[in-house]
N, C-alpha and C positions, 0 to 999 in steps of 0.2 A: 504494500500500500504506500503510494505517494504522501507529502504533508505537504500541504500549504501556511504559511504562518497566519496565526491567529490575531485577528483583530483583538483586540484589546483598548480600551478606555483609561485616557491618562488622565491621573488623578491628579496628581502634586507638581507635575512640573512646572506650571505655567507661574503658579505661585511661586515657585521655587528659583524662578528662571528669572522672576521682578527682585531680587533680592541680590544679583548676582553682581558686582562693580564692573565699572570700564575695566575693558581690556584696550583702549586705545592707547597706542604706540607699542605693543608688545607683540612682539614676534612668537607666533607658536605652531609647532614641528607636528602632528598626528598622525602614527600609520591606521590602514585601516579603513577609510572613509567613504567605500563606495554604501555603505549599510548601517542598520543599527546603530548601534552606541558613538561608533568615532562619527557616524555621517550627523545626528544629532548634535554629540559635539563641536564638530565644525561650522554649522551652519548656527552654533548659539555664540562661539567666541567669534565668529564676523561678523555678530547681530551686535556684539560687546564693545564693537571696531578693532581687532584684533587684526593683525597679518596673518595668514591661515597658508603653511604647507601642507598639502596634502603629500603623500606618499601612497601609495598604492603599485600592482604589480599593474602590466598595461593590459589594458583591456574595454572594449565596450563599456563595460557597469562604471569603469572608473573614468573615461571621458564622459559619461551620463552625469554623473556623479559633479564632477569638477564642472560643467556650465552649467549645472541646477544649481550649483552654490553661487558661481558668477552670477546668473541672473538676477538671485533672491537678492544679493548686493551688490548691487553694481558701482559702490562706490567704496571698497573693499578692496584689497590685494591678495588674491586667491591667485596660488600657483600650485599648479600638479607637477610631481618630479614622478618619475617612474623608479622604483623600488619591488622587488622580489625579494620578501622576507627567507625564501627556500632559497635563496643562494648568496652566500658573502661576497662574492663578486658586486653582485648587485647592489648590494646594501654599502659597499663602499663607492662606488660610482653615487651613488644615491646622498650619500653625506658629505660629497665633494659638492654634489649640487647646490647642495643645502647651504653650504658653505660660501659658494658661488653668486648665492641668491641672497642673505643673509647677511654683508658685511657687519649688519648692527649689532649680530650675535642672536642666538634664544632663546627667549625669556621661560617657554614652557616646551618639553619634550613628552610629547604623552605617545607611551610604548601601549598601541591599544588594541590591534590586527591579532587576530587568534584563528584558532581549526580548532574542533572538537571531533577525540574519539573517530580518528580517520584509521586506515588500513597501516599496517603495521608496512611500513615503508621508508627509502631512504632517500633523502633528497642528493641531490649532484654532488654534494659535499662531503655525506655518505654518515649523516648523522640522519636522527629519528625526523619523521615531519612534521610533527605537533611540537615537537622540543625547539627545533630550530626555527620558527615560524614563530613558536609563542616565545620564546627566552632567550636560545644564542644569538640570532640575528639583531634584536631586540639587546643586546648587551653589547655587541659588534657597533649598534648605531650608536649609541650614547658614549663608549668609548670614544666614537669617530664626532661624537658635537662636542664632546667634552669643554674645546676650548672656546668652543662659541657659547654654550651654558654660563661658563666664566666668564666669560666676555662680558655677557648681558647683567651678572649678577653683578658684576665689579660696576655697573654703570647703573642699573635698576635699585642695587638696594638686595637682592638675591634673582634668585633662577628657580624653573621646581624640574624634576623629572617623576614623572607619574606615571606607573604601572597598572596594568590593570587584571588581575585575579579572581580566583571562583569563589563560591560556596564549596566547589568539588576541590579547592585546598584540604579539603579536610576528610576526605573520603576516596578512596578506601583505603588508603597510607596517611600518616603523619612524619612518615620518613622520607626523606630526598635521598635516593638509591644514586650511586655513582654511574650505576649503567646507563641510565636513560641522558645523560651527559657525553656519552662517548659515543664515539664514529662506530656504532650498532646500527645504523638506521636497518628496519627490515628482520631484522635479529631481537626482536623483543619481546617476544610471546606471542604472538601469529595477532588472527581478530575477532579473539571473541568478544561480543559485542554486547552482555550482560551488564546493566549499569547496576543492578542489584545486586548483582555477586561479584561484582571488582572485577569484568571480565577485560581482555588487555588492553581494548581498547582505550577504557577509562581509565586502566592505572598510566597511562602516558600522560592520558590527559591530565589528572588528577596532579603527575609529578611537575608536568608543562607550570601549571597552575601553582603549586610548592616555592617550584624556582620563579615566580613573577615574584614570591615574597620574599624569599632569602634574597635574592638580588637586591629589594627594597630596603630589607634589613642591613644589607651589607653595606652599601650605600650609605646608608643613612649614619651608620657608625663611622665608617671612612672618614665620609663630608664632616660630622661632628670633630672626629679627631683633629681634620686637618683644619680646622676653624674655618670650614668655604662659607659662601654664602650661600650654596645651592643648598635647594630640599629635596628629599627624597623621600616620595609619599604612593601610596598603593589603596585601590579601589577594586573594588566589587559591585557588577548589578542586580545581584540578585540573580530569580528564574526570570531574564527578561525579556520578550520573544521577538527576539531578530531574526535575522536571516541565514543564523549559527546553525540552528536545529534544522532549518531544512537541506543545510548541507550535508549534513550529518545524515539525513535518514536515505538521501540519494546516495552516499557512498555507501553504507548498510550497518552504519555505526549504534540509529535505533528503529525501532518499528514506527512505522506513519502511526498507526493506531495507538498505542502507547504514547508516541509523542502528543499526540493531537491532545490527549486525556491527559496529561502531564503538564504542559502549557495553559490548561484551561486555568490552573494555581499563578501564572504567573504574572506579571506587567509589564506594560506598555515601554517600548524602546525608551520613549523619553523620561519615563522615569526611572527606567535601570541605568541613567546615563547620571544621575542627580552625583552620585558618589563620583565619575570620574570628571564633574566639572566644578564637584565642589576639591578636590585635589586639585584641579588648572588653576582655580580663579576663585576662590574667596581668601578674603585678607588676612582671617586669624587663622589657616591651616597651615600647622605645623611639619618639620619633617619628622618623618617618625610614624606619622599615624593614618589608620586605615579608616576610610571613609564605604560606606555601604547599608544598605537599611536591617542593620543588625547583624552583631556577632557569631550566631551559633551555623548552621547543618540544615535549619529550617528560616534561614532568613532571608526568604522568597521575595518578599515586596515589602514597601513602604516609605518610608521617608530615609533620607542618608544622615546615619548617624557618623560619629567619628570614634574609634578607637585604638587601641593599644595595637601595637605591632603582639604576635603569639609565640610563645614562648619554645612550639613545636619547631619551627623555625629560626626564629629568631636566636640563637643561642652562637658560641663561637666554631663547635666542630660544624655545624651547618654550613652555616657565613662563611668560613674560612676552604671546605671543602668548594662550595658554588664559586665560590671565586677562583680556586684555581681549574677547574675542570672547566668553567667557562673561557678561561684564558687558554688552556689547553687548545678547546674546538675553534678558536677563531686563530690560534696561532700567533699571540700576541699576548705581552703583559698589557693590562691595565693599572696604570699607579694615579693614586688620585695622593 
């Protein structure tokens, strides 16, 4: 059975979205943006007056994408660079651009482009697809803005980089496993596709999801040590229904009918986006803390609260392990 994503009724955004300050004169980086959460994103920080990169891989969806945003503001600086989070190659050509386009530096990097729960496969790189898609390629960029982040912060007052993370952090591991970091891709338990019993598809994703927060965590400690100005902050949307889950059920990751019956619990893109734009753009968020409408396993919708980075990750052998296995797959130290 097919899924079509589900309408759904947004609740809080609009309120949410009158609350949010100028982003005018501040440059901000998005992968992600032909859909859900980053395309929401984007089109509120240009609404903010914001400078708005998109990143995306090239494609139809993503020149669709990139002149419905021009349109909506036409008095806005919207620029699409072309980016393929499945290959470092790309992802560096892609931060050259950035860099290119950019002299002023940027002000917010939001790492937001994800896959859920795909086929147990290996990108050109010869690492996992959900891992390098959601985390390495996503560490590779912000290594490569790094000095544009500083840039902006030495001139702004700070910088943020903002991750964006699941509920499925927390299920069915609270451990960040070394393999699913390494040039395995295709080699990681085949696809079984059991979201209920931690079938493999979801333990990749689940781990994808892990390292959005250890990365966050590590970050965050670095930047603290090194007294930067940048922040390093990390979101969740909840069960939000974007155009994730329909990807997912066409590669065979869940059943249409299950899904359909799953999503009816969930909310509206623009509300599953509240948490990653209250990490871009409100004044009092902090580095360090995770924004999303509640804490636990069951915090599906609602409003984006802010909390504590978790202790399942956050800790040193975690932190210290992601960082270097990160540094491993892209072939490069990062020293902050």
């Amino acid at each position: 059975m097919s899924y079509q994503k589900k309408e759904v009724k947004t609740i809080y955004f609009n309120e949410f979205k009158a609350t949010l300050p100028s982003m005018q004169g501040k440059t901000v980086v998005i992968t992600g943006t032909t859909s859900g959460t980053g395309n929401v994103a984007a089109h509120t920080v240009a609404h903010l007056g914001a400078k708005v990169i998109l990143l995306n891989r090239k494609s139809e969806r993503s020149e669709k994408a990139y002149q419905e945003i021009k349109s909506a503001f036409p008095k806005a600086e919207i620029v699409n660079i072309e980016c393929d989070l499945q290959s470092f190659a790309s992802v560096r050509e892609a931060a050259k651009a950035v860099i290119r386009t950019c002299p002023e530096g940027v002000n917010v990097l939001t790492n937001n482009a994800g896959v859920m729960a795909l086929k147990d496969e290996a990108t050109k790189d010869g690492f996992d697809v959900q891992m390098q898609t959601n985390h390495l390629s996503h560490f590779l960029l912000t290594k490569e803005l790094f000095s544009s982040l500083t840039k902006a912060a030495d001139s702004a007052g700070e910088a943020r980089i903002v991750n964006h993370s699941s509920i499925a952090r927390m299920n069915p591991k609270k451990i960040l496993l070394t393999k699913y970091l390494e040039k395995r891709g295709g080699n990681l338990g085949g696809d079984s596709a059991s979201m209920l019993f931690g079938g493999a598809r979801w333990l990749r994703y689940n781990q994808t999801k892990l390292a959005n927060c250890a990365f966050t965590a590590a970050l965050h400690h670095k930047l603290q040590n090194a007294g930067s100005k940048i922040k390093a902050l990390v979101a969740h949307p909840g069960l939000s229904n974007t155009g994730l889950q329909v990807t997912t059920v066409k590669d065979g990751g869940m059943g249409g009918f299950f899904t359909d019956l799953f999503m009816g619990f969930g909310q509206s893109p623009e509300d599953g986006t509240m948490g990653l734009l209250s990490c871009m753009c409100k004044s009092d968020a902090q580095s360090g803390e995770f924004y999303g409408p509640g804490k636990g396993v069951m915090a599906m919708k609602g409003k984006a609260i802010a909390f504590g980075l978790e202790p399942f990750y956050d800790n040193e052998e975690t932190r210290s392990m992601l960082w270097q296995k990160s540094c491993e797959a892209i072939g490069e130290d990062f020293n902050i």
